[in-house]
N, C-alpha and C positions, 0 to 999 in steps of 0.2 A: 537574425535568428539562425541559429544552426542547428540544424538536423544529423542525422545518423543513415549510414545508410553500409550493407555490404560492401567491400571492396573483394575486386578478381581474384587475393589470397585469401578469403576468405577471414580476414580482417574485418572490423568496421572503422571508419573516416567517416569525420566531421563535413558537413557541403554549408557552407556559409549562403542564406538568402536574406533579401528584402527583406523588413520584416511585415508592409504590407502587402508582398506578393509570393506566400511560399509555394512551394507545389503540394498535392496530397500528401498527407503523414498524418500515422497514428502516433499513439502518445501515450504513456505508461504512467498509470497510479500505483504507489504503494508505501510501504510505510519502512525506514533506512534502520539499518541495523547496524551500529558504531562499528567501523574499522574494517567493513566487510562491501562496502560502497566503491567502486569506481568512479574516481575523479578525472577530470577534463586533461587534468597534468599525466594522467595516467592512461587513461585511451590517447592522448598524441602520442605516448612513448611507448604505446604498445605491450604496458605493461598490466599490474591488473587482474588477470587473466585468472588468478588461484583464489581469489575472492569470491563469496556466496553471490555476489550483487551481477560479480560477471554472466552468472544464467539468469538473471531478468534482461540483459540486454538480449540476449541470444534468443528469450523467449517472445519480445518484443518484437524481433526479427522476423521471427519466424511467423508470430500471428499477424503481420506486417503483410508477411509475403503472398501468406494465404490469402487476404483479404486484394491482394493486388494491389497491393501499398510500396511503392522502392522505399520510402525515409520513414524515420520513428523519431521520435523525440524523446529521452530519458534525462530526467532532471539533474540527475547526480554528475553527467558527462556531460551532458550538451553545454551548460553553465560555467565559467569560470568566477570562481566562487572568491577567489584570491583577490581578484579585482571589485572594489565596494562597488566603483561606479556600474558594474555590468549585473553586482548580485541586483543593486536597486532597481536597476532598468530593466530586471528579468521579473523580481517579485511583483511589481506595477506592471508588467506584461502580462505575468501569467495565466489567470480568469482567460484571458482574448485569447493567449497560446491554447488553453486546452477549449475554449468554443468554439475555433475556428478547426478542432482534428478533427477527421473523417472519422476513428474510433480511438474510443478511448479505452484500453486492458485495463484492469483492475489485477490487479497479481496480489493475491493473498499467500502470503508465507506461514501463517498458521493457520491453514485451512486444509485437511488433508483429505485427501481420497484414496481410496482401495486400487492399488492397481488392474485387479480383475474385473472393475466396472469399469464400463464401457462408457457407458452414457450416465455423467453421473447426475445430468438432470431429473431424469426419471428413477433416481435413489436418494432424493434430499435429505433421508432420515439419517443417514450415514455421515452427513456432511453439515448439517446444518444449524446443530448447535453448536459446534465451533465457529459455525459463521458468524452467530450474534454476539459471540466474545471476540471476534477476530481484533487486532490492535486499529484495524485500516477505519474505525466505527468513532474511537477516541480522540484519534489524533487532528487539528486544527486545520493543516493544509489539505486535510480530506475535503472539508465541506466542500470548497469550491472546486474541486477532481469529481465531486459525484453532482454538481449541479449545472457548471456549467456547457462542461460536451451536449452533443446531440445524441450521442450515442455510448451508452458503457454497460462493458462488460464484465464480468466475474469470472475469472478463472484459480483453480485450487494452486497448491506448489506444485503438484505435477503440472500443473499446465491444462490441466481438464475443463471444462467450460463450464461453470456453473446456474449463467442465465446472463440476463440483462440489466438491466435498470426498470423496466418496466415488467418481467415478467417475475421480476424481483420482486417488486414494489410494497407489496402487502407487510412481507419481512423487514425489509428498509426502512419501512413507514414506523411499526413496531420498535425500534429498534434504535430509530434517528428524532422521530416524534415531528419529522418535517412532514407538512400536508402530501397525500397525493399529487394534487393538481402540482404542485410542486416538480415532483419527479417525473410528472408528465409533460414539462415543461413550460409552466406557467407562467409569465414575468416575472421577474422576484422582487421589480417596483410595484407592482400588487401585494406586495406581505407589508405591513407596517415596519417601519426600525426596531421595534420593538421582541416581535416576532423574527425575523429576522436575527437579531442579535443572539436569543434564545436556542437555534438552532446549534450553535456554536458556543453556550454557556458552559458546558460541561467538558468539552474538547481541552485538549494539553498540547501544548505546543514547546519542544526541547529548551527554546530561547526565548525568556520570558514576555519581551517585546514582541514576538509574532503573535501573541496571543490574539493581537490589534493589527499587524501585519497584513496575516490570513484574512481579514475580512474585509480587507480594498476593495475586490473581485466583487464579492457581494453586494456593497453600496455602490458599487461603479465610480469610485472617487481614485484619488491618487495623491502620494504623497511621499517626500524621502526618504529613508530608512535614518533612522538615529537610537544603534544599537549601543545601550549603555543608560541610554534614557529612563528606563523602569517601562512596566507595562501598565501604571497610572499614568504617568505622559503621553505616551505611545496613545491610550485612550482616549484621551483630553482632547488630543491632534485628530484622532479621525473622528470623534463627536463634531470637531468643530467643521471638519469636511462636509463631513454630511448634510451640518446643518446650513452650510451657507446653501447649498439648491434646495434646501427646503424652504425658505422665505419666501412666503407670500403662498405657498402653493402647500404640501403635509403640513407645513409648522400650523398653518392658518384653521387645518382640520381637525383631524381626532390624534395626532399625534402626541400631544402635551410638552411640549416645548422646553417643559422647564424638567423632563424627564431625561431630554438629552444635555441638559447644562450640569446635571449633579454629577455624584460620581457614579463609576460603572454599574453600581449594583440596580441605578436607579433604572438601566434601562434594561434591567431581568425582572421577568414575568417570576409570581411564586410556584416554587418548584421543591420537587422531593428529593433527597440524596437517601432515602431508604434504602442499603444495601442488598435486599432480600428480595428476590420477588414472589406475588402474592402464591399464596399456595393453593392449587384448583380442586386437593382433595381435603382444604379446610373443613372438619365437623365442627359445627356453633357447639359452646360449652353452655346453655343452659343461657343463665342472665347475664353472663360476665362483661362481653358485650355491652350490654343495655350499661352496667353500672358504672362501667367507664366512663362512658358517653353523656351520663346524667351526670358525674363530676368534674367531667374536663372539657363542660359546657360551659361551666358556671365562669364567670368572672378569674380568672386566676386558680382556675381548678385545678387540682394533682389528685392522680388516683396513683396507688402501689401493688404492684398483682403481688403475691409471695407464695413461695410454693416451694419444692421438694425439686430438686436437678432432674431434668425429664419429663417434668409436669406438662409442659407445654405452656408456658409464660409469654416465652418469647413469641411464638408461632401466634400467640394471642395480641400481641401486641403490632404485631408485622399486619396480619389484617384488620385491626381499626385505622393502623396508620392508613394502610391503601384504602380503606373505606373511607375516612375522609378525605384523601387527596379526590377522592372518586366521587362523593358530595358536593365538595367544597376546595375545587379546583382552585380558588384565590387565597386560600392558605399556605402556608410555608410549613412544610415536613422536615423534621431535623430528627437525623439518629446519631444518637453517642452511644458508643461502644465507654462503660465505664468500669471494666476489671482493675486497673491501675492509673496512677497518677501521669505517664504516659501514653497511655491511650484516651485518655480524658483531655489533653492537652492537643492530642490530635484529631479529635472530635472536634474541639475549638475552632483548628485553624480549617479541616473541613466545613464547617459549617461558616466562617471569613471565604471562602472561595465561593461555597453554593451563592452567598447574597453579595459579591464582588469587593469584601473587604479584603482583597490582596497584596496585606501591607506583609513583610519580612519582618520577622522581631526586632527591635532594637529594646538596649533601656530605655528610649523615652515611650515608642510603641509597644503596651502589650496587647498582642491577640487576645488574650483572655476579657479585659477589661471592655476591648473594643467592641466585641461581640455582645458583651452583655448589654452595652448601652443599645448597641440595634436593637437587641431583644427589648428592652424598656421603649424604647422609641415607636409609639403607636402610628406617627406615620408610615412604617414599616408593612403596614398590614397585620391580619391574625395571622398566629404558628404554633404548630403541635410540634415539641420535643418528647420523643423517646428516650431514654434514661435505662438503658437494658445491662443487665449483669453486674449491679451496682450489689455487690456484697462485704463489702465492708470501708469502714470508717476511711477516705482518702483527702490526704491536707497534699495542693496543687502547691508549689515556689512558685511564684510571682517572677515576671522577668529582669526586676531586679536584684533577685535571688538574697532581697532581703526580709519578705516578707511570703507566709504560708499562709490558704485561705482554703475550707474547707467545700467541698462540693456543693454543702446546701447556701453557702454566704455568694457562690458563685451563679447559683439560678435565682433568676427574678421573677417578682410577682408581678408581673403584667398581668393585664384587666384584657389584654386582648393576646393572651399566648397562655397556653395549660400544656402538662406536663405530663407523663406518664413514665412511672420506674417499673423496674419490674429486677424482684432480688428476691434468693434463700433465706434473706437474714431480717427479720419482721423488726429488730432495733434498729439499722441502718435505714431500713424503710420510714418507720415511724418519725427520722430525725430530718428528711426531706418531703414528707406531706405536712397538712396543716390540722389535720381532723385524725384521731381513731378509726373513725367510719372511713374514711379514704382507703384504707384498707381493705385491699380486697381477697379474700383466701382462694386458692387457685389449688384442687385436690386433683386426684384421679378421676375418671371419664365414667361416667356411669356406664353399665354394661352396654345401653343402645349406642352411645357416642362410641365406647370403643371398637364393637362389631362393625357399625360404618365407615369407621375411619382404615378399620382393617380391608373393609372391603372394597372403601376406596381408590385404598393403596392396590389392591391384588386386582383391579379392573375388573374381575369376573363375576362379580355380582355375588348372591348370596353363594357360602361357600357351607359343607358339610365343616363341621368342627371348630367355626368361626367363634362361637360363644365360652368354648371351652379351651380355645386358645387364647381369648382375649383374658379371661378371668387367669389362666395359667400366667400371664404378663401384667397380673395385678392392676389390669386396668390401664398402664400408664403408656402416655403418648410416644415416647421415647422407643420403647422396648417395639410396642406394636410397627413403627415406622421400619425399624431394623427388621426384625424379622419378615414382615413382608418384602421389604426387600431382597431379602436372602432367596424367598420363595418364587419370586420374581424373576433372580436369576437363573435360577436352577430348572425351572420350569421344562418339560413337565416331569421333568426326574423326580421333582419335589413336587410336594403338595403341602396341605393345612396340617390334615390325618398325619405324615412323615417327619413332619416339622415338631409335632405336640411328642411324637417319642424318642426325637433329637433332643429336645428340650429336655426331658427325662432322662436321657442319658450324660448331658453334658453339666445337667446342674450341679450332682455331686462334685466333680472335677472339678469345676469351675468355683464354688464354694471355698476347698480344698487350697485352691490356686491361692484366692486375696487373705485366706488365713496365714499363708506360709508368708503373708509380708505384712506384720503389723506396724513396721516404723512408718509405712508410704503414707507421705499425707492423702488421708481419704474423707470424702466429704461422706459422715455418717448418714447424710439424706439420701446419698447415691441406692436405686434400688439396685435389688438383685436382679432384678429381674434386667434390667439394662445391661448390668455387665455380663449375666450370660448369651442374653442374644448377642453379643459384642464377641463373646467367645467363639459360636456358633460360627461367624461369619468368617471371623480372624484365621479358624483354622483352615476354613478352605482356602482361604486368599493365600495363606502362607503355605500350605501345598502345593495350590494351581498354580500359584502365580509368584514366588517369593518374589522378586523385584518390589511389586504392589505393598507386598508384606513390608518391606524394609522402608519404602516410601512413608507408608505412617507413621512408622516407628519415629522415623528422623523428624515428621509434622510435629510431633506430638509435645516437641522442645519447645514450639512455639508460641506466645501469649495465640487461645484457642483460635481468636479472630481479626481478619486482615491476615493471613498469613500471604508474604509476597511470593508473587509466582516467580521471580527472578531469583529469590532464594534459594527455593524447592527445586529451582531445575542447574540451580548449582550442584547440587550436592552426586549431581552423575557426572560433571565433568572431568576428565582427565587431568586438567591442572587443578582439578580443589585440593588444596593446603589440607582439608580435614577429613580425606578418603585416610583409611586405615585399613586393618587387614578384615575387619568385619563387611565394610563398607564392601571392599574388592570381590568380596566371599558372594555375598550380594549381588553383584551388578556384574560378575562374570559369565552370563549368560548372553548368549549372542543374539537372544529377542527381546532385549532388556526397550523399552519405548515408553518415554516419559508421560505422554500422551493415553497410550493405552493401559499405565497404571493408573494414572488418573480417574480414567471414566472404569478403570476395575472399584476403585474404589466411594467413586459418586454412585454406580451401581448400587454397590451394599451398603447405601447412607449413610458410611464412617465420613467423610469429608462434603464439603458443598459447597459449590461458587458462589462469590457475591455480585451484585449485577455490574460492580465495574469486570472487566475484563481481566485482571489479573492480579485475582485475589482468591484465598481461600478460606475456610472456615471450618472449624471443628467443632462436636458440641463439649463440652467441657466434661460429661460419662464417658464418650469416645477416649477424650485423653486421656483421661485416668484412667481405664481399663487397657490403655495400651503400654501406659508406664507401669502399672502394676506387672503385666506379661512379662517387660522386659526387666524389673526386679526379679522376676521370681526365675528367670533364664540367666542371669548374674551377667546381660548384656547392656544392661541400662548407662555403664559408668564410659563405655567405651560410645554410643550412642553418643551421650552426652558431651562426651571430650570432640566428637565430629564437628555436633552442631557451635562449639563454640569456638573451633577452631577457623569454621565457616563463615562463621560472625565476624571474628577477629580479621578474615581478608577480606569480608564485603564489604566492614563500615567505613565510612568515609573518612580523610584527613579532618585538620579545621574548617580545608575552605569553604569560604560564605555559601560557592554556588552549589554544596554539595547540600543545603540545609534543607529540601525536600526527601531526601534519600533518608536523611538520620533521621526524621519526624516519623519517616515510614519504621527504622528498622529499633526508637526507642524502645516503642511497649513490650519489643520481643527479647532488648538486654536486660530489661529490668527482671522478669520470673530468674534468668538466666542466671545476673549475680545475688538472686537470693539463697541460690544452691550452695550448698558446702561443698569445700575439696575445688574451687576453680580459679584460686586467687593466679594464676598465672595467665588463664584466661580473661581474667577479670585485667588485671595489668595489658593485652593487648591490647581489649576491644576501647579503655581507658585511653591509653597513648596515640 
């Protein structure tokens, strides 16, 4: 084992020990950032040094020294990665390497904290929704960095101290879904394989085979490395590990033996991939609830909510799903995003990954087909699919690209699985339910629903002027969520009273605005009322904050949902291909901070995270009211020549190992080549 330690220049050198007798050393969790990592070749030659990766050594060091620690341990360097025989002998070490450290840093790189706090413990509010998106939550080789030490720690990029693992815990718990007693240190031969396995269902790991890897530590088993093998093999090999100590003794008990002989999905518990999480200022709609529930109880039930863009469909649908995961724990929750034939396709291969069907397309395997058979196969368990933003007619290619099949020949009637759509378009609806009655109408909010949901939103309880702003926003969910958010910010410059004679002023204007652009396609259901709280909002951002401003502008290119955060935080960088002179115009302020446009713009409800970590979402009014601005500012044609330009350098070559990346960035070339005026675009992102 080799350690890290100061050298007299102020250097750090390698100290080679035993590896069952080292001396104290802490030891450094966190999550690698391609090309910016220090290697072994690289700390010997002293090189290195201009790399991000070089100030986690430094801070390793340092929280090293404090704690009265000489050696540290960093995986990037201490490892000779080049040599198989030492990566294997490091991965089947390392569980033991980080239980036997004195402490274990957690160093979160997108975790920020304000310089001017001190203590950032006692300002969690500041730091701590980034912490449950942070990447260090997703990633495979975490599980076993956050269970096995005795001891671990959280600190921000600056180096700030966040907390512990146990002072943590409540958060972690939330977040990881692993028990307490857990992170207080429980055996982890006291959790079933089963449970266990689940901890790690969700987690991504760079190289397909650690998926299986990463979970040695866990089982306490060991075994070669054989990268190239798939990460079906890879599984096969540590089920079979496992279960050889399991004979005569778990296999004999509640374990079900033949849970660990199938394949991987067999040994995942039913689980949600709902991207949304539940909302705490939900208003019940009356019976809409009930009627769901009484159809998509029955045998093979499908209900269809329909409604008007802003209606709140979706927000209707996000809470029964978590209401029955919240009922009825042992079902399986599946959400498809269904705007395009692309993002349908990668709903697919999400919902293959939620139940461990981790096959890579070929001709002879399609995801598509595969998945449906699960879904028909009633030893699978019961499963609730949402079916959201399903508005028009979508025929999927088959992966032999000889054959089209239409969304409803793609969903089964299973006797123990029901469905839920939810779309503007009551024909497209009607061609994937079974009944007329299955239809459900989804209108505006009666006046009590919309006052509370206002006042929800505005935390302060009953408000003067609440009834008279809610009917001014014609009831609808949408508009009311924006505008209190505006009010929200502004606070207490703004109020209810202030807001209702904004509205009055900007409605002309804003009227005005979407007339001066009749070619933009506009969804004739879209209210008014939505795109002027939109305007309300827009113009402060684009005063206060143009950066914020510009950040939308460029979201707005993109199919509304999934938006990748690697995308979005291209589009600041000094080498993107698709900066132009608007872009520069933009981004030439020297407070320009990706992060703090961000949360400007989750503020005022134009954008919203989904519960993975690095994704975004817009509602489909958002967009259109932000493309329409930039038609009617005659910036929309240069916008759009950015984001396609951006396209054109993110997406991948052909190669195979790149075919995670292009599933992510299909749904968002498809809107892209439907536009006219981009065939050269179109020829990049193509080739």
């Amino acid at each position: 084992m080799r350690l890290l330690k100061r050298s007299p220049d102020g250097d750090f050198e390698l100290v080679s020990f035993k590896d069952d007798d080292p001396p104290p050393y802490a030891i450094l969790s966190h999550t690698w950032t391609d090309g910016q990592e220090v290697t072994y070749n690289e700390l010997v030659a002293g090189t290195g040094k201009d790399k991000t990766g070089y100030a986690k050594i430094r801070f390793c060091c340092g929280r090293a020294a404090a704690d009265g620690l000489q050696y540290f341990w960093v995986d990037t360097c201490c490892i000779d990665k080049s040599t198989s025989d030492e990566l294997s002998t490091a991965i089947n070490s390392m569980f033991r390497w980080y239980q036997r450290a004195s402490k274990c840093y957690v160093y979160l790189s997108d975790v920020q904290v304000l310089d001017e706090l001190a203590d950032a413990q006692a300002f969690r509010i500041t730091w701590e929704d980034s912490f449950r998106r942070s990447r260090w939550f997703a990633r495979g080789w975490t599980l076993q960095e956050l269970l096995a030490p005795a001891t671990v720690e959280f600190f921000s990029k600056e180096g700030k101290r966040l907390g512990s693992r146990i002072t943590l815990e409540q958060e972690i718990h939330k977040i990881t879904k692993i028990p307490i007693g857990v992170l207080r240190g429980q055996h982890l031969s006291e959790f079933s394989v089963d449970e266990r396995m689940s901890w790690a269902a969700k987690r991504r790991t760079t190289v397909k085979e650690d998926k299986a890897y990463c979970l040695l530590g866990i089982f306490g088993v060991f075994m070669p490395l054989i990268y190239g093998e798939g990460e079906e093999h890879a599984y096969l090999r540590l089920r079979r590990k496992i279960l050889k100590p399991l004979k005569g003794t778990e296999a004999r008990g509640n374990e079900h033996r033949s849970d660990l002989q199938g394949n991987p999905q067999t040994l995942l518990k039913p689980s949600s991939n709902v991207p949304f999480p539940r909302d705490n200022d939900f208003v019940d709609r009356g019976n809409i609830l009930e009627q769901i529930n009484e159809r998509c109880s029955q045998p093979a039930g499908r209900a269809a909510l329909v409604g008007f863009g802003g209606f709140g469909k979706s927000q209707l649908a996000i809470e029964y799903a978590h209401r029955v995961r919240q009922k009825s724990p042992e079902t399986w929750v599946f959400w498809m995003h269904a705007s395009n034939s692309a993002r349908l396709k990668a709903a697919f291969s999400d919902i293959a990954q939620e139940v461990g069907l981790s096959l890579q397309p070929t001709a002879a395997v399609d995801t598509l087909q595969l998945v449906r058979r699960w879904l028909c196969d009633e030893a699978n368990g019961r499963w609730l699919m949402i079916v959201d933003n399903t508005d028009t007619d979508i025929t999927i290619e088959m992966q032999n690209k000889e054959e089209k099949v239409s969304l409803a020949a793609l969903l089964p009637q299973s006797d123990h699985g029901a469905i839920l759509i939810t779309s503007r378009n009551a024909d497209v609806a009607r061609s994937l339910v079974s009944h007329e009655k299955d239809i459900i109408a989804v209108g505006i909010m009666s006046d009590e629903e919309a006052v509370q949901l206002l006042e929800n939103k505005l935390r302060d309880g009953p408000s003067d002027g609440a009834i008279q702003l809610a009917n001014a926003l014609d009831c609808i969910p949408l508009a009311i969520v924006q505008a209190a958010a505006y009010i929200n910010r502004l606070k207490p410059r703004m109020s209810v009273a202030k807001y209702l004679n904004e509205l009055k002023t900007v409605k002309k204007r804003a009227q005005l605005l979407y007339k001066t652009v009749p070619d933009m396609r506009r969804d004739e259901q879209a209210s008014n009322s939505v795109l002027i709280t939109w305007q309300i909002s827009f113009d402060h951002i684009h005063q206060k904050r143009p950066s914020a401003a510009c950040l939308l502008s460029f979201m707005s290119f993109f199919n509304r949902q999934g938006i990748p955060e690697f995308m979005v935080r291209h589009y600041i960088d000094k080498d993107n291909q698709g900066r132009n002179d608007l872009l520069d115009n933009c981004l030439e302020e020297e407070d320009v901070d990706f992060e703090e446009d961000v949360a400007v713009l989750r503020a005022f409800s134009l954008v919203g995270m989904t519960q993975r970590e690095d994704e975004f979402e817009m509602h489909g009014l958002v967009q259109l009211a932000t493309r329409i601005w930039l038609a009617s500012t005659n910036t929309e044609r240069k916008w759009h020549q950015a984001f396609i330009q951006t396209m054109a350098h993110e997406f991948p070559d052909g190669e195979y190992a790149n075919w995670p990346k292009c599933q992510t960035l299909f749904p968002h070339v498809l809107p892209m080549l439907e536009q006219e005026g981009i065939n050269n675009g179109k020829t990049q992102v193509e080739n």
